[in-house]
C-alpha positions in Angstrom: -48.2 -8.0 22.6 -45.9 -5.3 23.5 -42.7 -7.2 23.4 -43.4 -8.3 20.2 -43.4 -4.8 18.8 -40.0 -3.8 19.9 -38.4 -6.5 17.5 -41.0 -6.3 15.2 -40.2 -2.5 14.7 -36.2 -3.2 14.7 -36.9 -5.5 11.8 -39.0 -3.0 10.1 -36.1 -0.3 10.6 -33.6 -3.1 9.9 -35.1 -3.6 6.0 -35.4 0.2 5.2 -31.7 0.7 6.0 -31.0 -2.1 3.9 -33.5 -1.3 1.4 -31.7 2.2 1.0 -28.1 0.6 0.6 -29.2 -1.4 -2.3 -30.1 1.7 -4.2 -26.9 3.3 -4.1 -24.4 3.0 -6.2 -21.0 1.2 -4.8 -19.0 3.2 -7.4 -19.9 6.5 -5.8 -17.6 6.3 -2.7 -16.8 9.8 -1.6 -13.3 11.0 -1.4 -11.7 13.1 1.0 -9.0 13.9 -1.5 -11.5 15.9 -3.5 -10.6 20.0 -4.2 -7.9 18.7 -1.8 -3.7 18.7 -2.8 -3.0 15.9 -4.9 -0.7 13.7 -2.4 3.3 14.4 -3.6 4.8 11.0 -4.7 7.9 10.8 -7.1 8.7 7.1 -8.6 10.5 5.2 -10.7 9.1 5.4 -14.7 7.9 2.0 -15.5 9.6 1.7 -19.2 12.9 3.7 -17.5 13.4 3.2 -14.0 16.0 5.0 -13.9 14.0 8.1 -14.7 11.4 9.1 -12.3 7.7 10.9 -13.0 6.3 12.5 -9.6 3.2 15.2 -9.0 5.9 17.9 -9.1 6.5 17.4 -12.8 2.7 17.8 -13.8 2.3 21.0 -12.1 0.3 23.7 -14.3 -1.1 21.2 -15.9 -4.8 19.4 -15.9 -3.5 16.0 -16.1 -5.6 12.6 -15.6 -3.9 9.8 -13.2 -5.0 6.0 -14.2 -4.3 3.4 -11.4 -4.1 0.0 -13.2 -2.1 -3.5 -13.2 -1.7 -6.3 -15.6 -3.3 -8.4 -13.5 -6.7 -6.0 -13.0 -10.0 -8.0 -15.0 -11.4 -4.3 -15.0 -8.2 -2.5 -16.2 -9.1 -4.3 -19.6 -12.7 -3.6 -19.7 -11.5 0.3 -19.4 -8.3 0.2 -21.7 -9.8 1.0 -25.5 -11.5 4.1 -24.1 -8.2 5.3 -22.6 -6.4 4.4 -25.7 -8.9 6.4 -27.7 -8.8 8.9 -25.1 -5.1 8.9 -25.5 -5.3 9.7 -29.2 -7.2 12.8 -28.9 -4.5 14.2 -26.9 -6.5 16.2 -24.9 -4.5 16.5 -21.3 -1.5 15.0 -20.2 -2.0 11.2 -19.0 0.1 9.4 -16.6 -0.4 6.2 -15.4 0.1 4.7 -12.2 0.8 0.6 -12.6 0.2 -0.2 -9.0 2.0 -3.4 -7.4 2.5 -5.0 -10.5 5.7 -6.8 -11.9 7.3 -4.6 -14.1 7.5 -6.6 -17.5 4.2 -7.6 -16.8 3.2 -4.2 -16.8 5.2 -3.6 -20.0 3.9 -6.9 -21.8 0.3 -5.9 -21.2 1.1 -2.3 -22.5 3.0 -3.9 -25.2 -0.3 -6.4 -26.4 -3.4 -3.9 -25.7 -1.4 -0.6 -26.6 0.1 2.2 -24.0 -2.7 5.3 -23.9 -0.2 7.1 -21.4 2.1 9.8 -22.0 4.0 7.7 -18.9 3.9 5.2 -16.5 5.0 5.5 -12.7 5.6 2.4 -11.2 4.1 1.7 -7.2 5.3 -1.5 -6.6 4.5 -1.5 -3.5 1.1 0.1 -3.5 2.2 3.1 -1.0 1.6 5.7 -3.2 -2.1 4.7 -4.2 -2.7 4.6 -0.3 -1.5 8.0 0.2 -4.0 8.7 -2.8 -6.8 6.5 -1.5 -7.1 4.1 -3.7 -9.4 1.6 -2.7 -8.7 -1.0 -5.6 -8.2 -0.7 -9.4 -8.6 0.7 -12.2 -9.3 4.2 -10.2 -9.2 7.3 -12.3 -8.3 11.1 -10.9 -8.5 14.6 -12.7 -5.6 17.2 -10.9 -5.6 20.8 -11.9 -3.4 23.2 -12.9 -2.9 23.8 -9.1 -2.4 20.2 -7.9 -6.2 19.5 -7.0 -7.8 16.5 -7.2 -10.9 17.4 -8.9 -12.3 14.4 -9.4 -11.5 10.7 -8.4 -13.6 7.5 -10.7 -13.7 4.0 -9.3 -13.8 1.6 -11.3 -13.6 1.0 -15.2 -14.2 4.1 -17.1 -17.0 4.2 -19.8 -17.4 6.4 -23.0 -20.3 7.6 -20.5 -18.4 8.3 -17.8 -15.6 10.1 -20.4 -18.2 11.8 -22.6 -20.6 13.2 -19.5 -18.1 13.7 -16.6 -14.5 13.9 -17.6 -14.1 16.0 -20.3 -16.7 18.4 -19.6 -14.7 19.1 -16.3 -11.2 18.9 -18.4 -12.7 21.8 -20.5 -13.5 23.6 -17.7 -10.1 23.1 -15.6 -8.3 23.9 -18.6 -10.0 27.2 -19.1 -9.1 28.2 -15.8 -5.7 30.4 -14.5 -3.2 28.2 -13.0 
């Protein structure tokens, strides 16, 4: 009888581990990059590439980075809240088009409308690594100060905008540099 318990009970244990997985939410991954430095990266713009756009330029500014691609299902889900976002012209946004092809990038900007102030281009992804982006669209709010202050993964939602961003824009912006 005794033996049976053993795997009886690892079972048991087993099923409230996995019980307890399936109520969390998958967009709620933790990141070590929060009240940390925002990671330095200067690139190429994506509509001048011989221009560049880098964290440097953004400093003493609350600014929102957007990690998106043409080719990103979710990137359109998200897109008509950052266009309306764009219109209000609340804080500074830049976007990050991560390993994309560059007129593909501009095409799809082109056909949905472009919500950023301007576009970086990654092409190579190493720059949403050193920010730790897991996949896109991923969303970040940096302070005055260069701090990531907050990091969204996947799609925003008026939600997610109305109840979490802006809120923490006002505050940012409110505070000294």
């Amino acid at each position: 009888m005794g033996r049976f318990l053993l795997p009886l009970a690892g079972f048991a244990l087993l099923a409230v581990l996995l019980g307890i997985g399936l109520t969390l939410d998958p967009r709620e991954v933790p990141s070590p990059l929060i009240d940390k430095p925002a990671p330095d990266f200067t690139l190429p713009q994506l509509h001048d590439a011989e221009q560049t756009i880098g964290t440097a330029d953004m400093r003493g500014e609350v600014w929102l980075l957007n990690v998106w691609a043409s080719w990103c299902v979710a990137c359109r889900q998200e897109h008509p809240y950052l266009v309306e976002l764009g219109k209000r012209d609340l804080l500074p946004m830049v976007g990050l088009n991560y390993k994309d092809k560059r007129n593909d990038a501009l095409g799809w900007l082109r056909n949905f409308e472009n919500p950023y102030n301007v576009s970086a281009s990654d092409l190579d992804g190493r720059v949403g690594i050193d920010w730790g982006v897991y996949g896109v669209p991923e969303t970040f709010i940096i302070d005055k100060r260069g701090t990531i202050r907050m990091k969204h993964i996947g799609p925003l939602t008026p939600k997610v905008i109305e109840q979490e961003l802006l809120p923490l824009v006002e505050q940012l912006q409110g505070e000294a540099a």
